[in-house]
C-alpha positions as semicolon CSV with decimal commas, in nm:
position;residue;x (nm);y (nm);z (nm)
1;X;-0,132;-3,286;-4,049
2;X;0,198;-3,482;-4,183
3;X;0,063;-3,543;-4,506
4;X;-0,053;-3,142;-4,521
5;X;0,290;-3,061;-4,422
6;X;0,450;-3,293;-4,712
7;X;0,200;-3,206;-4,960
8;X;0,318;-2,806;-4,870
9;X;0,677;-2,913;-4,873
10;X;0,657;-3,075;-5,186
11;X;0,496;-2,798;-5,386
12;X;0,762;-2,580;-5,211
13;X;1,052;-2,706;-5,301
14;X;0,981;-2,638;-5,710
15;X;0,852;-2,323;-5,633
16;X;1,200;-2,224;-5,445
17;X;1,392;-2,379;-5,738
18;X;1,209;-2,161;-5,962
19;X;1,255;-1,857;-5,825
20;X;1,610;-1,914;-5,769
21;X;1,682;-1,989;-6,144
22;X;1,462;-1,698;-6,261
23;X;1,652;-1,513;-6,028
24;X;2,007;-1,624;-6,115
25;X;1,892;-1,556;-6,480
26;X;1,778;-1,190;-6,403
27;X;2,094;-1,155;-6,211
28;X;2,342;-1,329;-6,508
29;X;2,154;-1,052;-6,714
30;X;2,271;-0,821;-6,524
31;X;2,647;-0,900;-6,582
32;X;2,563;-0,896;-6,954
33;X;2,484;-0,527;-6,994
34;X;2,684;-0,277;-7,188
35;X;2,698;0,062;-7,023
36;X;2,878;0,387;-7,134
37;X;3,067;0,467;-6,836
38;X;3,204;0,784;-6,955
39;X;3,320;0,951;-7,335
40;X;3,562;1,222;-7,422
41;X;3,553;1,408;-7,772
42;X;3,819;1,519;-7,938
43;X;3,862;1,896;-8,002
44;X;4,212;2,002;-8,213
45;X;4,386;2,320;-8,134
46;X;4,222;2,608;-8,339
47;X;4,550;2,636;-8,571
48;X;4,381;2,393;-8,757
49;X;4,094;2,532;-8,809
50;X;3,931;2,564;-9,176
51;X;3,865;2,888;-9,281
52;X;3,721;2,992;-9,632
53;X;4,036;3,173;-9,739
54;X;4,224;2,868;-9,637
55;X;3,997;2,677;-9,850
56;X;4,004;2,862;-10,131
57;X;4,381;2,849;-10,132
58;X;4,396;2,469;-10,111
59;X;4,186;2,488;-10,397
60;X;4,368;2,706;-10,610
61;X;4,659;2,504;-10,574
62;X;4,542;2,229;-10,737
63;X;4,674;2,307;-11,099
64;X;4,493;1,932;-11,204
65;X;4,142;2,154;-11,153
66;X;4,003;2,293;-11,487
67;X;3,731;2,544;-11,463
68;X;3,462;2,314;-11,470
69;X;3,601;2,073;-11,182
70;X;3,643;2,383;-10,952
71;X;3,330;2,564;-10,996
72;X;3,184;2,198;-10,909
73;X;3,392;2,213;-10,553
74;X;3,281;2,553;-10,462
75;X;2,934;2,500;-10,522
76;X;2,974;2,208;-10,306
77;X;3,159;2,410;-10,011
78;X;2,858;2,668;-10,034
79;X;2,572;2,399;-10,012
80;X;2,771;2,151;-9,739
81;X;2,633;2,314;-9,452
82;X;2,983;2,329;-9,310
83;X;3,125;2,643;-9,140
84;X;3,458;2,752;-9,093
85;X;3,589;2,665;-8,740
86;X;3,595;2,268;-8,877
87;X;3,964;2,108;-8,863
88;X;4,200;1,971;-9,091
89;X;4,498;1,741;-9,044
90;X;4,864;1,938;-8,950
91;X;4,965;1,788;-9,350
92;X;4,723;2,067;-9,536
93;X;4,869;2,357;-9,392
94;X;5,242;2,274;-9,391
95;X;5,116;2,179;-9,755
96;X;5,250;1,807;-9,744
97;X;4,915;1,656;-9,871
98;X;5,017;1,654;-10,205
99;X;5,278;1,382;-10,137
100;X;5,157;1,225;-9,770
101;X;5,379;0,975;-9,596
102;X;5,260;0,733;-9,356
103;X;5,437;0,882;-9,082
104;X;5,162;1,183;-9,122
105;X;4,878;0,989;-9,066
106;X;5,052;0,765;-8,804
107;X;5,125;1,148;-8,645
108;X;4,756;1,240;-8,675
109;X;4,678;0,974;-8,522
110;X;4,879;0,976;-8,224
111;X;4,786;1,364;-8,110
112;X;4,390;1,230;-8,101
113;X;4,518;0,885;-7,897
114;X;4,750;1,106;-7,636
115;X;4,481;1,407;-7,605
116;X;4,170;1,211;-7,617
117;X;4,253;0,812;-7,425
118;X;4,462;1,076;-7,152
119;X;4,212;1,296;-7,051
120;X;3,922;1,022;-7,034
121;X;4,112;0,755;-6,829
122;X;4,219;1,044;-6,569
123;X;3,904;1,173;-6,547
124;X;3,702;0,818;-6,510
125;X;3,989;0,693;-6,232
126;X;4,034;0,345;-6,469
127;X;4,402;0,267;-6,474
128;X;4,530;0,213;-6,839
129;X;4,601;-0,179;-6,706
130;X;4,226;-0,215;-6,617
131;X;4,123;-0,224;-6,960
132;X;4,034;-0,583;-7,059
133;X;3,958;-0,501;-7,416
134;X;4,060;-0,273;-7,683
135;X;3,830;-0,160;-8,030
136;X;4,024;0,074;-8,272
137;X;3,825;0,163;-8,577
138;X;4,047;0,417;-8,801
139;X;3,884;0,334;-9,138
140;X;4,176;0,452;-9,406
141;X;4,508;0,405;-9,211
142;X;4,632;0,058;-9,174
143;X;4,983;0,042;-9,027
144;X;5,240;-0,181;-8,866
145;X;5,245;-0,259;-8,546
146;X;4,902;-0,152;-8,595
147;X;4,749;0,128;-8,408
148;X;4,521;-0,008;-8,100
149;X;4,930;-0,163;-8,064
150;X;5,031;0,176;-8,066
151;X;4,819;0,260;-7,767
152;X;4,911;-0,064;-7,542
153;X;5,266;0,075;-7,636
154;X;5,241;0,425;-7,524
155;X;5,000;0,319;-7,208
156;X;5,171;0,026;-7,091
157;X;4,838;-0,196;-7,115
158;X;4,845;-0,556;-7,002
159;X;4,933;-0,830;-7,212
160;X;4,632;-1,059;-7,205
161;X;4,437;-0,737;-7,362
162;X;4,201;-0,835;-7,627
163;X;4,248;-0,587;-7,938
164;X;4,056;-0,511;-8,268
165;X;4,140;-0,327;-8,533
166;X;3,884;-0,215;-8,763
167;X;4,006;-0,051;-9,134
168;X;3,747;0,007;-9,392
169;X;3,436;0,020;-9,253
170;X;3,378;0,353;-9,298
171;X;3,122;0,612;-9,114
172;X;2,978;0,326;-8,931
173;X;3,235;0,198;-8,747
174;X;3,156;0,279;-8,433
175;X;2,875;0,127;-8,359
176;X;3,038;-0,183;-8,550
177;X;3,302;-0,132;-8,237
178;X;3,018;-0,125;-7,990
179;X;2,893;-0,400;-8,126
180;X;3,181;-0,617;-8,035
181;X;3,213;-0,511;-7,697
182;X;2,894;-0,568;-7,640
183;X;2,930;-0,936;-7,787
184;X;3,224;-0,950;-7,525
185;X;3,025;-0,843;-7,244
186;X;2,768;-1,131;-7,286
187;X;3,063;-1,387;-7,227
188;X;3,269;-1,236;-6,995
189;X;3,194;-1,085;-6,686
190;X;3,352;-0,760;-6,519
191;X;3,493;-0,596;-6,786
192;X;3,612;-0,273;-6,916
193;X;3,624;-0,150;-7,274
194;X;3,803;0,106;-7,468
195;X;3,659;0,181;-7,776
196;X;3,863;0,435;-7,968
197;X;3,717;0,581;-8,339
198;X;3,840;0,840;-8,561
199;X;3,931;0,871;-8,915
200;X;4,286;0,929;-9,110
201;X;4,284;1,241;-9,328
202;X;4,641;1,332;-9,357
203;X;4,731;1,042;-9,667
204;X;4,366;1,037;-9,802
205;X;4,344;1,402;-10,012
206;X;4,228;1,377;-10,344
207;X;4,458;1,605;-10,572
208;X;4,277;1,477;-10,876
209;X;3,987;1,598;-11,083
210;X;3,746;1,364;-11,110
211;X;3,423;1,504;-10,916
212;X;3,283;1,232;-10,801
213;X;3,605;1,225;-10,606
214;X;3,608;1,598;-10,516
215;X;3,329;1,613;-10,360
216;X;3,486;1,386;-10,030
217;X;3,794;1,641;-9,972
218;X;3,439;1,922;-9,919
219;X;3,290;1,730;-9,662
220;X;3,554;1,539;-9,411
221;X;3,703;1,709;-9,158
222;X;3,940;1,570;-8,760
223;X;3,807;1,470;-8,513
224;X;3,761;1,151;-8,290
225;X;3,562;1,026;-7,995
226;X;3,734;0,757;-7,753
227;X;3,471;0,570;-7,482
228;X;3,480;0,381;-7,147
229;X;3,216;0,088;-7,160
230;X;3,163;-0,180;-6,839
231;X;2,961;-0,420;-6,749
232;X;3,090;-0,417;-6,375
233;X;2,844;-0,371;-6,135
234;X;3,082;-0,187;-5,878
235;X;3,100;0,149;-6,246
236;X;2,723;0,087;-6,265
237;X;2,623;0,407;-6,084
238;X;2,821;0,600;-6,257
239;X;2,739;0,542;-6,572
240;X;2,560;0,731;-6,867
241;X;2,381;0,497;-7,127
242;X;2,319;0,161;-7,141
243;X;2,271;-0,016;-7,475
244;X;1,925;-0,157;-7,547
245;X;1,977;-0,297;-7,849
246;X;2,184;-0,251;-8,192
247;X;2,085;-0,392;-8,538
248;X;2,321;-0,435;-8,865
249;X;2,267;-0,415;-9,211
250;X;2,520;-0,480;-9,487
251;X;2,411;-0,450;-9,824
252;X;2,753;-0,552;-9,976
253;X;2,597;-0,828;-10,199
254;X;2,481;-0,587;-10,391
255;X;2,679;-0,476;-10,687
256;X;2,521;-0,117;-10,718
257;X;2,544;-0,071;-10,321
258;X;2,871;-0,209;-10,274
259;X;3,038;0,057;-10,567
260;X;2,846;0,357;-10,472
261;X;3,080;0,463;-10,226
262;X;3,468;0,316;-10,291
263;X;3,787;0,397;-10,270
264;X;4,039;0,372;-10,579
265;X;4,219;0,503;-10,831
266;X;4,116;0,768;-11,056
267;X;4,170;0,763;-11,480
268;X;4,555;0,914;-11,379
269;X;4,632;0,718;-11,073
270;X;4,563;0,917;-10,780
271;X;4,355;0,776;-10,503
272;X;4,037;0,927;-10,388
273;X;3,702;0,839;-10,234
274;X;3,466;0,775;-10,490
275;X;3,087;0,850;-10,443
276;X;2,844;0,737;-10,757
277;X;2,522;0,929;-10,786
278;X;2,325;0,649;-10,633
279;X;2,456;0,673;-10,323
280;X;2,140;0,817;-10,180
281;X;1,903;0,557;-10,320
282;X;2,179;0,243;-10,185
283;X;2,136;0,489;-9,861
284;X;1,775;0,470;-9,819
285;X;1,761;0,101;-9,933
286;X;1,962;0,005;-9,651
287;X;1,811;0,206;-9,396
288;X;1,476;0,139;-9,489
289;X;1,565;-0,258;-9,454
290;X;1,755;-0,138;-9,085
291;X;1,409;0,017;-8,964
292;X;1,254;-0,298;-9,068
293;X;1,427;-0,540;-8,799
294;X;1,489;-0,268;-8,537
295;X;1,122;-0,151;-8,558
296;X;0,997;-0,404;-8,358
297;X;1,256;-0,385;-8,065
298;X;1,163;-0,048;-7,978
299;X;0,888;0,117;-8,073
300;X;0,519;-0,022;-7,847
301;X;0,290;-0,296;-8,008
302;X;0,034;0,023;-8,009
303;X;0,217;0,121;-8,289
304;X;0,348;-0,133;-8,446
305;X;-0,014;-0,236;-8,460
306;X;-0,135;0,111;-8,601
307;X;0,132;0,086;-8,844
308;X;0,032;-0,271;-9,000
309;X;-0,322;-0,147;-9,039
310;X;-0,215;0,187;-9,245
311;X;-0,023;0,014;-9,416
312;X;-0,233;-0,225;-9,519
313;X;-0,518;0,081;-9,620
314;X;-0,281;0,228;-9,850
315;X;-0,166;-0,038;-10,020
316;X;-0,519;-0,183;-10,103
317;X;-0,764;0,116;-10,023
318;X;-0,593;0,430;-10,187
319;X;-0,636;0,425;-10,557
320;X;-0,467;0,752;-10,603
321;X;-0,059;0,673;-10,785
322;X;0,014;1,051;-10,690
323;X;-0,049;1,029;-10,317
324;X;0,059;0,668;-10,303
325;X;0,406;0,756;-10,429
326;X;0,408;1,101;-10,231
327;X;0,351;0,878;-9,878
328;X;0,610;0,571;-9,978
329;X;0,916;0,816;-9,950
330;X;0,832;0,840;-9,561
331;X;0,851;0,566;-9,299
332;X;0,514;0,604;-9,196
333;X;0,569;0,522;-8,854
334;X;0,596;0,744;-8,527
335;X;0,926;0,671;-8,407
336;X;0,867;0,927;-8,147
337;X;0,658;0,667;-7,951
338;X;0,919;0,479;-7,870
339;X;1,219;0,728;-7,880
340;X;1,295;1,062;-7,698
341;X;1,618;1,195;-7,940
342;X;1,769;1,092;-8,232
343;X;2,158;1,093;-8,329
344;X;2,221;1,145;-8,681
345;X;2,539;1,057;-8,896
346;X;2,666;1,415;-9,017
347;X;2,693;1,285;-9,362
348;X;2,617;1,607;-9,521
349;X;2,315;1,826;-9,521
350;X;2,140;1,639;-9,764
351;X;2,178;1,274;-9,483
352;X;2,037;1,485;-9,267
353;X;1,715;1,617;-9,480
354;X;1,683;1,307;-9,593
355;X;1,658;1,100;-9,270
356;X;1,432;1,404;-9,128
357;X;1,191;1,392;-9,436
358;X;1,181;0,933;-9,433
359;X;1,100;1,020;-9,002
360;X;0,923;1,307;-9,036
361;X;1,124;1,468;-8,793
362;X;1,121;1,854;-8,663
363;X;1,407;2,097;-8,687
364;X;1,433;2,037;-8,289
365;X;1,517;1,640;-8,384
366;X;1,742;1,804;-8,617
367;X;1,933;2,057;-8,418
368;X;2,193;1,858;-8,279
369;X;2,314;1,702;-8,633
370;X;2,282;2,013;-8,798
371;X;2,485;2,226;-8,566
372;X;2,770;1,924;-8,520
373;X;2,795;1,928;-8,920
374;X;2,831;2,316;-8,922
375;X;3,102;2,311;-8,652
376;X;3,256;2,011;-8,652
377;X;3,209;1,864;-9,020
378;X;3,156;1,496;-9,130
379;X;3,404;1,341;-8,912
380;X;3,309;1,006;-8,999
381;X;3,293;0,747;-8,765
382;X;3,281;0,952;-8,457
383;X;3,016;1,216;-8,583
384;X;2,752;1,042;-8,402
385;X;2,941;1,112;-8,051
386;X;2,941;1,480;-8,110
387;X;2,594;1,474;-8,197
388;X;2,531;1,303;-7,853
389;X;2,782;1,523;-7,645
390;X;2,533;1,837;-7,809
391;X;2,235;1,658;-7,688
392;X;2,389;1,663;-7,351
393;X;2,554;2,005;-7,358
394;X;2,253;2,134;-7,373
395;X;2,110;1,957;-7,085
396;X;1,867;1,757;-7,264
397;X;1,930;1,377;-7,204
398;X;1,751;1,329;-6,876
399;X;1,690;0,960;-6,673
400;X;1,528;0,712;-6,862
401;X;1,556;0,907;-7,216
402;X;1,609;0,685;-7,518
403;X;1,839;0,813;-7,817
404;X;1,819;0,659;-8,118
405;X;2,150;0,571;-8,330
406;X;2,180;0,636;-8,715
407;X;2,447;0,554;-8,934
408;X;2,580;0,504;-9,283
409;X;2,876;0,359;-9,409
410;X;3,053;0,237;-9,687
411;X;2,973;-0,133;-9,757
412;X;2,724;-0,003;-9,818
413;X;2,627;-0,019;-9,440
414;X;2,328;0,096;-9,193
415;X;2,384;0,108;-8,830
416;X;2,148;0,189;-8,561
417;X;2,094;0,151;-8,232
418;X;1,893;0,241;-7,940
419;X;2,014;0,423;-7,612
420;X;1,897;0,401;-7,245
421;X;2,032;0,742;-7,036
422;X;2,088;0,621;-6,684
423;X;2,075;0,913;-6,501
424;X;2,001;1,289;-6,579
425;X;2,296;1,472;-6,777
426;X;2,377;1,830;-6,638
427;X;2,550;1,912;-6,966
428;X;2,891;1,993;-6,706
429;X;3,078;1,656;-6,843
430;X;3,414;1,781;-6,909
431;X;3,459;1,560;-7,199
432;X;3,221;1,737;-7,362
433;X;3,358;1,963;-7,725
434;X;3,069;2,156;-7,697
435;X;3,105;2,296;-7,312
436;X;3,303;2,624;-7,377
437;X;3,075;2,755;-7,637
438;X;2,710;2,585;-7,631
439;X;2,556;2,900;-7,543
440;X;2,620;3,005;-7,881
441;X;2,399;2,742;-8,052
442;X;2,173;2,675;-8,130
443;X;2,203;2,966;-8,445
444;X;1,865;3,018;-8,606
445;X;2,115;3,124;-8,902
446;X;2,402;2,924;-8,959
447;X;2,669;3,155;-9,105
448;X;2,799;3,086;-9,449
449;X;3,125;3,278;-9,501
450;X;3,198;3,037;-9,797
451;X;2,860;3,154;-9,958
452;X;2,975;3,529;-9,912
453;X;3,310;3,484;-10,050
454;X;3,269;3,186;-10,354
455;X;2,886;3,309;-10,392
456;X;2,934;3,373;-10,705
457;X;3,065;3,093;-10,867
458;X;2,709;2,955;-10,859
459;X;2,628;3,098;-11,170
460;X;2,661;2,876;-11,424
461;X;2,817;3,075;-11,730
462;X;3,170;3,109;-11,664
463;X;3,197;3,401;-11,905
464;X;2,890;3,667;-11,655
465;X;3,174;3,680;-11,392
466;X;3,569;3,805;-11,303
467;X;3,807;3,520;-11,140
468;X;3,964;3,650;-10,902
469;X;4,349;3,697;-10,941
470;X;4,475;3,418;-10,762
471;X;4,242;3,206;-10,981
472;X;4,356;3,336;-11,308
473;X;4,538;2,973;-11,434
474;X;4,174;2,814;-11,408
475;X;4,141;2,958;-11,726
């Protein structure tokens, strides 16, 4: 019976050790995760809201524009897929964008920070001192002290904070912010994160006439998204999304990738944001090699499998060049098998066909993006969030949902990542833009005032139609 005993104790012991370091392992895990605790949007007040007459003032004004250059921009208003309740900076209305200082983007700035970090730190209960890191991504507005300083500044935050400050990363910034926390959160334990993104308008309006430079004042519009991520057990419960996984691509070795979308100087000086006509095939280069390594981390091996063998009858079975090159413009895999919603960049209407078409997605995968680029705009870095705070609004993210991530920036970058929701979403946050008026969308027909009013300068003979008055010096 001794020996028994020993020979039971000594198989024991292992066996105990095991399950304790499996278990401190799972548990270690635990500390690593990244959750969204809670987000708040930015909405500016409505007297800054774009309207087409406004538009077609700003226009007007711009005595660089020949007739060519500004039948170009209204064609492009009419096709954006924008409405008219976007926003502009405080500098285009008081007319100061001609000659921007830095003080108007640092002011720009600072009414997102004090409406935006305010409202979400009240509302979540975290103390401004409890944040343990800081990620500012404000693509064109580099400034000293630099902004995320700005913010410790104005809210007092400790002084063994650790800050980043992102500049010139673009549309993708954010999830190159979430990113880094979530590098963070693997090292350190019990920690909160403020990530704050938004873009700088106010200094960055093109007043030249170069149309591949144009075409950026059409689509950008304010906004701004600021989030509370944790990895503290004691915020667990009340958080929204945890992070599954995020993947990177940079395609700035590339010479034709990394000058498709650029800012610099036009022929007379004046800075813009350039963007080359093969933007869209650098775009679908990059995310095509983005879908390629995050694939495999969250779609089944059922599919993955199915996928492989398709691919492998088209490529050697199907003799036909027409259907072979009709079937190579789309993924060819069913990302719906592994993913309940997915979170498009608002580049432009086009970013958003274009991903639809490559993921043969429906117009209810679509919604969201569509309905954030008509009322909102491309608000660069932070267009994703609004797309998300729809998805919620209208009470679709439910417990154990998984949103996918897409994003595009210049680089040229592709950003994704995939989405976990913790617990169901009501749609009553009140950080979300979208609460007040979500009943209204989504609209089967998106109004286009700018297509009623500047209709008519899609015809393409200048000579078949009457400028209107204020117009005349266009001639």
């Amino acid at each position: 019976m001794g020996l028994v005993f020993f020979y039971y104790l000594y198989l024991l012991i292992p066996t105990l050790y095991l399950l304790f370091k499996i278990w401190k392992w799972v548990d270690e895990r635990r500390d690593r995760e990244c959750y969204i605790i809670d987000y708040q949007g930015f909405k500016p007040t409505d007297d800054r809201m774009v309207s087409t007459e406004f538009s077609g003032r700003v226009i007007a004004k711009n005595k660089n524009l020949g007739l060519n250059e500004y039948q170009f921009l209204l064609k492009a208003i009419v096709s954006s897929g924008i409405g008219e309740q976007t926003y502009a900076p405080r500098v285009m209305f008081s007319g100061g964008y001609e000659n921007p200082t830095l003080q108007d983007g640092i002011l720009e700035m600072d009414e997102f920070f004090q409406d935006s970090i305010e409202k979400l730190l009240s509302r979540s209960g975290v103390s401004p001192r409890e944040i343990d890191v800081l990620v500012v991504n404000i693509s064109m507005l580099a400034a000293v002290p630099s902004l995320p300083a700005r913010i410790i500044n104005h809210y007092k935050m400790r002084e063994d904070i650790k800050v980043f400050n992102l500049t010139g990363m673009g549309c993708s910034a954010s999830l190159i912010s979430v990113d880094i926390v979530q590098s963070i959160f693997k090292t350190y334990k019990n920690k909160n994160a403020l990530v704050v993104t938004s873009e700088s308008l106010s200094p960055n309006w093109y007043t030249g006439n170069d149309k591949s430079m144009i075409l950026a004042n059409c689509l950008f519009r304010c906004g701004g998204c600021v989030m509370l991520l944790s990895n503290k057990r004691s915020l667990k419960h009340r958080a929204m999304f945890k992070l599954k996984c995020l993947v990177r691509t940079h395609h700035g070795n590339r010479d034709d990738s990394y000058h498709c979308c650029i800012q610099k100087e036009d022929d007379q000086g004046r800075v813009g944001f350039h963007l080359a006509k093969n933007l869209p095939k650098a775009a679908t280069r990059a995310f095509i090699d983005n879908l390629r390594e995050i694939s495999p981390k969250i779609l089944p091996i059922r599919e993955l499998l199915r996928f492989a063998v398709v691919s492998f009858a088209r490529k050697f079975i199907i003799n036909n060049n027409s259907q072979k090159g009709e079937r190579s413009s789309k993924a060819g895999i069913n990302f719906r098998t592994g993913v309940d919603h997915f979170c498009i960049h608002t580049g432009g209407k086009a970013v958003i066909d274009g991903i639809g078409f490559s993921l043969d997605l429906t117009e209810y995968d679509l919604e969201p993006a569509r309905m954030t680029l008509h009322r909102f705009g491309n608000t660069s870095a932070s267009s994703l969030w609004y797309v998300l705070a729809y998805m919620e609004a209208k009470k679709r993210l439910k417990r154990g949902d998984r949103v996918f991530m897409i994003s595009f920036g210049a680089g040229f970058k592709c950003n994704s990542c995939l989405w976990e929701v913790v617990r169901d979403l009501d749609g009553n946050n009140q950080g979300n833009v979208w609460r007040d008026f979500i009943d209204s969308y989504p609209q089967e027909t998106l109004a286009n005032p700018f297509l009623e009013k500047y209709g008519w300068i899609q015809n393409e003979d200048p000579s078949t139609f009457e400028l209107p008055e204020e117009y005349k010096h266009f001639t």
